[in-house]
BAMIZA-67376 format. One line per 10 residues: their letters; for each residue y negated, z negated, x negated of C-alpha. Coordinates in Angstrom, 1 decimal, padded with zeros to 4 digits, always signed. Each point is the difference from the previous one (the first is absolute). Example, Ala and Ser with C-alpha at 12.3 -4.5 7.8 and 13.67 -1.06 7.14 Angstrom:
2
AS> +004.5:-007.8:-012.3 | -003.4:+000.7:-001.4
//
This chain:
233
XXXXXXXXXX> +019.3:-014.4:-010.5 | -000.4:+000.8:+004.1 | +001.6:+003.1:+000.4 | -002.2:+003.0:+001.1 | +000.1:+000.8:+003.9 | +001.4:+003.0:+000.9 | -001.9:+002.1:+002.4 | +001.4:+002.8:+002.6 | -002.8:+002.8:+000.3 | +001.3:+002.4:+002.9
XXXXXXXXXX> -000.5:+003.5:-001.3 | -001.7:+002.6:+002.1 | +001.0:+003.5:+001.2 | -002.3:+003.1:-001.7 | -000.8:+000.8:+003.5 | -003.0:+002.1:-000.6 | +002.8:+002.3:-001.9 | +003.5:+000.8:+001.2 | +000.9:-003.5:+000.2 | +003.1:+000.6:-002.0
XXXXXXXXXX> -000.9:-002.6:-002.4 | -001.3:-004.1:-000.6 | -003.3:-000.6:-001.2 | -002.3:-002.8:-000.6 | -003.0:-000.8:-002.3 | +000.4:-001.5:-003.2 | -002.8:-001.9:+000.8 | +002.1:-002.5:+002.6 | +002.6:-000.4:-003.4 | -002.8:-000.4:-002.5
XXXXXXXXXX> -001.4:-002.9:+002.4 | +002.7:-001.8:+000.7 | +000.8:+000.1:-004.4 | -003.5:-001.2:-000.4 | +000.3:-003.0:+002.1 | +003.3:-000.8:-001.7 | +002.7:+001.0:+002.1 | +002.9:+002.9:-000.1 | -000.5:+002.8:+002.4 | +002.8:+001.6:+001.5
XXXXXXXXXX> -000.5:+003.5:+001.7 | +002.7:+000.1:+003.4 | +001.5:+003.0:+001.3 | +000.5:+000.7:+003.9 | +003.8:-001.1:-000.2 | +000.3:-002.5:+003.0 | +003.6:-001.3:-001.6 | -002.6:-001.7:-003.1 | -001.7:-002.0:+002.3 | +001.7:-003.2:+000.4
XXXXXXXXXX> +000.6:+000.0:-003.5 | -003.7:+000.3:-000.8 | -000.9:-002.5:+002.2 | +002.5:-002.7:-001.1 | -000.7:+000.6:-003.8 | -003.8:+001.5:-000.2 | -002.6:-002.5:-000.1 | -003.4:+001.6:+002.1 | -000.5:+003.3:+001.7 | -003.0:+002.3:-000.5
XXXXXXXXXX> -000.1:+003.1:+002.7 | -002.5:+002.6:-001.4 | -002.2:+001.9:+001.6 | +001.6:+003.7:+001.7 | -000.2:+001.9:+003.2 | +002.7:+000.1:+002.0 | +001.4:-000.3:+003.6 | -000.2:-003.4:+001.7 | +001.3:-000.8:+003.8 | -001.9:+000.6:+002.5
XXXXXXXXXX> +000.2:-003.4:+000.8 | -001.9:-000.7:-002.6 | -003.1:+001.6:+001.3 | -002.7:-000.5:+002.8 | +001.1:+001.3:+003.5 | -000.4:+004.0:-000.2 | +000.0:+000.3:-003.6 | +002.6:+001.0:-002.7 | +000.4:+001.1:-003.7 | -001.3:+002.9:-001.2
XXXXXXXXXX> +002.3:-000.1:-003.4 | +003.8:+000.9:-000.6 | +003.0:-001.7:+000.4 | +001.3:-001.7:-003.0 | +003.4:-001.6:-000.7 | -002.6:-002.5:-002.0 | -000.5:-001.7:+003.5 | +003.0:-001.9:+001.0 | +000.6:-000.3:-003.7 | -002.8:-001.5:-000.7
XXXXXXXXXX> -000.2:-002.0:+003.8 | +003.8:-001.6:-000.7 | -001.8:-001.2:-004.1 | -003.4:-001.4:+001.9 | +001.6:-002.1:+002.4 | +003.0:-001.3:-002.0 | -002.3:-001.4:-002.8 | -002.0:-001.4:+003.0 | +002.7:-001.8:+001.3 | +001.4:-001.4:-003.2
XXXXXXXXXX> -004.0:-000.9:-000.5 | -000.4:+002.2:-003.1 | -003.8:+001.3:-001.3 | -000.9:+003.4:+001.8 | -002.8:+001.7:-000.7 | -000.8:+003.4:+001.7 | -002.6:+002.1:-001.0 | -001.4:+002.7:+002.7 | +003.2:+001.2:+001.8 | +001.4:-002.9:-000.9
XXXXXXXXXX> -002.5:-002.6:+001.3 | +000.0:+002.2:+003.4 | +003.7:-000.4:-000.1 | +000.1:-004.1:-000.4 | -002.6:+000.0:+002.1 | +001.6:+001.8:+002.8 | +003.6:-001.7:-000.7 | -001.9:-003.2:+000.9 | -001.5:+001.2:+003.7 | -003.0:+002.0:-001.1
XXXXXXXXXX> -000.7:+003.5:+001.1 | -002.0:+002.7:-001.8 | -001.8:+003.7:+000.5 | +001.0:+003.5:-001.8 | -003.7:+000.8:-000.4 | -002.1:-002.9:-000.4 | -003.4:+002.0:-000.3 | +000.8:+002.4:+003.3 | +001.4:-003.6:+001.9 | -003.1:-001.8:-001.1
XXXXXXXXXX> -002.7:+002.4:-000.4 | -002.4:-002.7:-001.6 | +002.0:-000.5:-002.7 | +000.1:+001.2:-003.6 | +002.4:+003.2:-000.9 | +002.2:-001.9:-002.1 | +002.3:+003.2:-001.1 | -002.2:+000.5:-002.9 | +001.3:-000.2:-003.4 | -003.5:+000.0:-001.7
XXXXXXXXXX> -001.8:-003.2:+001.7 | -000.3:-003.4:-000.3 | -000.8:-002.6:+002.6 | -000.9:-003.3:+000.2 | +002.5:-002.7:+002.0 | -001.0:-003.3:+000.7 | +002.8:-003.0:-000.7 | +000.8:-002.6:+002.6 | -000.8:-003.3:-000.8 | +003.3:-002.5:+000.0
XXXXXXXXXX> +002.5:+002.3:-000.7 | +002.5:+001.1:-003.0 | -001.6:+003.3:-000.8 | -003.6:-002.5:-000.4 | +001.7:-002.1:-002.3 | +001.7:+002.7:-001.8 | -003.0:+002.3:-000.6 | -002.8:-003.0:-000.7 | -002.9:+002.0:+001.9 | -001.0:+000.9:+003.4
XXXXXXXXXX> -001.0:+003.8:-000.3 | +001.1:+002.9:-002.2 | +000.3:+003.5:-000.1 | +003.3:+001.8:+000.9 | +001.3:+003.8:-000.6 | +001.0:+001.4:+003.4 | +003.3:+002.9:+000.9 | +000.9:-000.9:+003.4 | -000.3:+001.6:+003.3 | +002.6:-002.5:+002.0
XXXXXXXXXX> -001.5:-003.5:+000.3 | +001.5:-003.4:+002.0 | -003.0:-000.4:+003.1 | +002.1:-003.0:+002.1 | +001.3:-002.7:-002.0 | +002.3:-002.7:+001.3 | +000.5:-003.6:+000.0 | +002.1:-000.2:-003.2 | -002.5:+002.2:-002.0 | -003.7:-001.5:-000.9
XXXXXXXXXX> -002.5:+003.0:-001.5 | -001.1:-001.1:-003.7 | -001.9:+002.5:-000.4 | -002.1:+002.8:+002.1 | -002.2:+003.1:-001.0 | -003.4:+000.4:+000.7 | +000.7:+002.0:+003.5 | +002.4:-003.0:+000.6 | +003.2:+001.6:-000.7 | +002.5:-002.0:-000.9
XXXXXXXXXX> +000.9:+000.0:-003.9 | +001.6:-002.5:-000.8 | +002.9:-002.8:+001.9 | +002.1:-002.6:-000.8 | +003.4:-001.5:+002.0 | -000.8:-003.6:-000.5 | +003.1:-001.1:+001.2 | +001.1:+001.5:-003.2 | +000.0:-001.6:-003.7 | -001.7:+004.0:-001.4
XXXXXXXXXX> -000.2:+002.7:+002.7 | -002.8:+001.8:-000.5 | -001.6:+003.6:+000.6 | -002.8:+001.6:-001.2 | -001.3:+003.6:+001.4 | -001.5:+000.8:-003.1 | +001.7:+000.8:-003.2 | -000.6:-003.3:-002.4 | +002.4:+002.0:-002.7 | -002.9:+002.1:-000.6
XXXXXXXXXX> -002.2:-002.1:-000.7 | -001.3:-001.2:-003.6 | +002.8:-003.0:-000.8 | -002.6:-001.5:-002.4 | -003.9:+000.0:+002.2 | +001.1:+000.9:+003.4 | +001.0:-003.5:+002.2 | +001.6:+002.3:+002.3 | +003.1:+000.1:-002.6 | +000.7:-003.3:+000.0
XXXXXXXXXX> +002.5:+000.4:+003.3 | +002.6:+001.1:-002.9 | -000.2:-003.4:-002.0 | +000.4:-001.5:+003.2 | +002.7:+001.6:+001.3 | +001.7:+000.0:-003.4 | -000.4:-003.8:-000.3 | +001.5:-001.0:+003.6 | +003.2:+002.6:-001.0 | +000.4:-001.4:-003.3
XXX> +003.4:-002.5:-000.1 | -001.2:-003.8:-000.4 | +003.2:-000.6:-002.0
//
């Protein structure tokens, strides 16, 4: 019998409390079951990393709102969240499973981080940057996206439109050469990217562990991910 991958799941901080503590859906852990793989839940303790990344088969970052570099953004513009010890936690985990060519998947903050790791730059605000687009903060609303033809996330997902839920204000608005847009919202904001140079690198801005794992094609990004982690011996 192949033995089960073993996924790291980055925890988040509780930063809409005191931040004193780690939190992350169950949702992410429930998924990543489904689909047939063992979810781990990884603390901010930057002396774990190179184990994880030697041993651990795939990396999921989840979604959160937290303090990126400046760097990261367009010229004049900056994070509006906290800092979090999560960042250079979670920055040393992305790009060590990159290099070894391990699955990543990153879901909200964590497809604006791989995307931003690989040269693309991103807004705080995307509705008061772009003031034709959707508000996308809104925990209520779906919203179509429309699926690039030719790449993974086509494959993966089988059709060319859907409906998505939608919680984030920060959004990727200049991509780079190593980054091709799967997917984009009606508005055309960017919701989706892959790193093709990658075997799995992925990131979706919406929140696929949400989604119904049985109807919804959306959710198929977890059998996916879960099958290019899984050991071939």
């Amino acid at each position: 019998m192949r033995r089960k991958a073993i996924i790291a799941v980055i925890m988040d901080d509780n930063n809409s409390g005191d931040g004193d503590r780690y939190e992350a859906s169950k949702d992410y852990f429930s998924a990543i079951s489904r689909a047939g793989a063992l979810p781990v839940g990884i603390p901010h303790v930057p002396e774990l990393v190179d184990q994880i990344a030697e041993e651990f088969d795939g990396f999921l970052s989840i979604g959160g709102r937290i303090n990126f570099p400046k760097k990261w953004y367009v010229e004049g513009d900056q994070s509006q969240y906290p800092p979090s010890e999560r960042l250079s936690v979670e920055i040393a985990l992305m790009e060590k499973f990159l290099a070894r060519d391990k699955p990543v998947l990153g879901i909200c903050n964590g497809m604006q981080m791989l995307g931003c790791l690989n040269g693309c730059r991103m807004v705080s605000d995307v509705h008061s940057s772009w003031p034709d687009a959707l508000n996308h903060d809104q925990g209520n609303v779906l919203h179509d996206v429309s699926i690039q033809a030719g790449t993974r996330l086509a494959d993966i997902v089988g059709v060319a439109r859907f409906s998505v839920n939608t919680f984030h204000r920060e959004a990727i608005v200049e991509t780079s050469s190593r980054v091709i847009v799967a997917a984009r919202g009606p508005d055309g904001v960017v919701e989706a990217i892959e790193v093709p140079s990658k075997s799995f690198a992925m990131g979706l801005q919406w929140h696929p562990e949400r989604l119904d794992a049985k109807s919804h094609p959306g959710a198929r990004i977890f059998d996916a991910f879960v099958e290019a982690a899984s050991p071939r011996s």
